[in-house]
C-alpha positions in Angstrom: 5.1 97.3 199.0 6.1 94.0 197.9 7.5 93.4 194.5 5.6 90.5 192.2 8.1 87.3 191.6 6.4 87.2 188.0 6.9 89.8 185.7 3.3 91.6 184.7 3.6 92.5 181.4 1.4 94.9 180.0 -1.3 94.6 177.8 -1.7 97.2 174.9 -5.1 99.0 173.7 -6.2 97.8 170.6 -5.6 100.4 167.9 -8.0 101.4 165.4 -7.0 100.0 161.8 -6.5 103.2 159.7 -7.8 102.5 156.2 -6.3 103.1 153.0 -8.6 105.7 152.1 -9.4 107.6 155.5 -8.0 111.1 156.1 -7.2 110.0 159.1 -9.3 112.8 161.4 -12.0 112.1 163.1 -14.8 110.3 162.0 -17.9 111.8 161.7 -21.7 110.4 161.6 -23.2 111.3 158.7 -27.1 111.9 158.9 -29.0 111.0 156.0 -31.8 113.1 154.9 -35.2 111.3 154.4 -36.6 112.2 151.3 -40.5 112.3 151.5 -43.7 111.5 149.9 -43.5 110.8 146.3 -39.8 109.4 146.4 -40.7 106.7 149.3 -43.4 105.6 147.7 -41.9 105.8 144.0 -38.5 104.0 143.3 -36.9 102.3 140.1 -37.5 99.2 142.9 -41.3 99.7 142.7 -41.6 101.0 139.4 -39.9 97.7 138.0 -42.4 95.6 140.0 -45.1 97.7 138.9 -44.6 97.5 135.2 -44.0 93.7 135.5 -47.0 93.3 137.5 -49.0 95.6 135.0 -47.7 93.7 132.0 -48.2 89.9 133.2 -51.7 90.9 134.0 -52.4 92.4 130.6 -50.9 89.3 129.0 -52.9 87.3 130.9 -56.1 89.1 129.4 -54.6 89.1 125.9 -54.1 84.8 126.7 -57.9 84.7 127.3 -59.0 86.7 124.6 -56.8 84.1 122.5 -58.2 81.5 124.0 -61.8 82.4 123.5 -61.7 83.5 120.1 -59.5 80.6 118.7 -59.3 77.6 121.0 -62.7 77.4 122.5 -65.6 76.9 120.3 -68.3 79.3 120.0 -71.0 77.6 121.3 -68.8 76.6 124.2 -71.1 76.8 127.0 -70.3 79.9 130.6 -69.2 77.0 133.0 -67.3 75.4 130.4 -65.6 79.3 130.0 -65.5 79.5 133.5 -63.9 76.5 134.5 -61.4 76.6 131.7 -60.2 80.7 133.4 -60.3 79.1 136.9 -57.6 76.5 135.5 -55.5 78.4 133.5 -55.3 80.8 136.4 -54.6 78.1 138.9 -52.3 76.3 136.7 -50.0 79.6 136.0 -49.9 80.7 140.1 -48.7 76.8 140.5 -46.1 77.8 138.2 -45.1 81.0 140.2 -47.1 83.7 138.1 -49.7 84.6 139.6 -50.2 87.9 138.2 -50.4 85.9 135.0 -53.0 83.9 136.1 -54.9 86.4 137.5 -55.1 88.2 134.2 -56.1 85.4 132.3 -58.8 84.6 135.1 -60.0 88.1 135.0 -60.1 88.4 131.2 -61.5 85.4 130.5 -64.6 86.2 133.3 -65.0 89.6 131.5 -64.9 87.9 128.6 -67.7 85.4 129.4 -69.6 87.6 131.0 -69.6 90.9 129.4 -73.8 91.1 129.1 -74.2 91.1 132.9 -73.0 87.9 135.3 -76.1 87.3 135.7 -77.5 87.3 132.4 -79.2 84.6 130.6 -78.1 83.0 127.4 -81.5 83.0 126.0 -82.4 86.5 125.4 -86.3 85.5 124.5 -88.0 86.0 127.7 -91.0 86.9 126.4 -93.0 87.4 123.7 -92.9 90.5 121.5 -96.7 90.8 121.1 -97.0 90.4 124.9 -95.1 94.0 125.3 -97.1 95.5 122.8 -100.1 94.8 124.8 -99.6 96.8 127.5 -99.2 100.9 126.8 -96.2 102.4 127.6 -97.5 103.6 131.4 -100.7 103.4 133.2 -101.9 105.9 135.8 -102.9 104.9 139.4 -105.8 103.0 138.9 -104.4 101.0 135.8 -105.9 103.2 132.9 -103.5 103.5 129.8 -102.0 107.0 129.5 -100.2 108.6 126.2 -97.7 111.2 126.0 -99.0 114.7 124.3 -97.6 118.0 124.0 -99.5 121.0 124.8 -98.2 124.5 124.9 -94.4 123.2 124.7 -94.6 121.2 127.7 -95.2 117.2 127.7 -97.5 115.9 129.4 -100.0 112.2 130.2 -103.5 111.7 129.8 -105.8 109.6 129.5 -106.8 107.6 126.8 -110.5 108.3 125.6 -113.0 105.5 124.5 -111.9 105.3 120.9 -108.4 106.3 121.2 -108.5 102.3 123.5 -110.8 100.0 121.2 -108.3 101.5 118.2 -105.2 100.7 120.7 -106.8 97.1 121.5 -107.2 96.4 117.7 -103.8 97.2 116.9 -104.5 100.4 114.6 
C-alpha cells in the first residue's frame, strides 16, 4: 500500500455544547400532556379578548343611547337615525374598532327601532269608531257572535234581533 505524499489530517466530530445548566445525562423528550375541552377553548388569551370584545360593544351601545337622547333631536326622523348608526359605525372600524362600531350600529338600530323595523311612525291607521263597528268575532256566515257563560263554561252565540239594533245604535 502506497503511503500519501500529503499528510491527511483528521477531521474531528463536532461535540455537543454542554450547557451551564444541563446535568449532563442524556437528554430526554419530554411529552406534553394536552389538556382538553374547557382549557383549549378557555385561556387568560381568550378571556382578555373576550372581555375587550364584550366591553367595546357595550360602549358602543351606551355611545348611541348618548347620542339619541342628547345630540339628535327628537323629532329626528328613522333614516336620519339610521344613517347617523351606519356612520358612526363605519367611521370607528375605519379607525380600527370595529367592535366599537358595531355596538354603536347595533344600539343605535335597536334604538330606532324598538316598536318593530317595520313599524310606522304614525300609529293612527284607522279610525276608532271604525273598530267599534264591527263585534268582536263573527261566525261563518258573518253574523256577530258574543261571549256568554253558561254552566261555568264560555261559550259564542248569536246575537238575537234586539240584542243587534241595540249593538248598531251604540247602546
Amino acid at each position: 500500500m502506497a503511503t500519501p505524499t500529503k499528510k491527511q489530517h483528521h477531521t474531528p466530530r463536532k461535540r455537543r455544547k454542554k450547557h451551564a445548566l444541563s446535568s449532563g445525562g442524556k437528554r430526554r423528550r419530554r411529552t406534553t400532556h394536552r389538556k382538553g375541552g374547557l382549557a383549549d377553548m378557555f385561556n387568560p388569551t381568550i378571556a382578555m379578548h373576550s372581555a375587550k370584545s364584550t366591553l367595546l360593544a357595550a360602549g358602543g351601545g351606551l355611545g348611541a343611547m348618548i347620542v339619541n337622547k342628547s345630540i339628535l333631536p327628537p323629532t329626528a326622523s328613522k333614516a336620519t337615525k339610521t344613517i347617523t348608526a351606519l356612520v358612526a359605525g363605519f367611521v370607528a372600524s375605519a379607525f380600527n374598532m370595529p367592535t366599537l362600531g358595531a355596538g354603536f350600529t347595533g344600539g343605535m338600530m335597536a334604538l330606532t327601532y324598538q316598536n318593530g323595523l317595520l313599524a310606522d311612525d304614525n300609529t293612527d291607521f284607522a279610525d276608532e269608531d271604525v273598530l267599534s263597528d264591527s263585534p268582536m268575532a263573527l261566525d261563518e256566515d258573518g253574523n256577530p257572535l258574543i261571549l256568554e257563560e253558561g254552566d261555568g263554561e264560555p261559550y259564542w252565540r248569536s246575537l238575537t234581533e234586539s240584542e243587534m239594533i241595540a249593538y248598531e245604535r251604540g247602546q
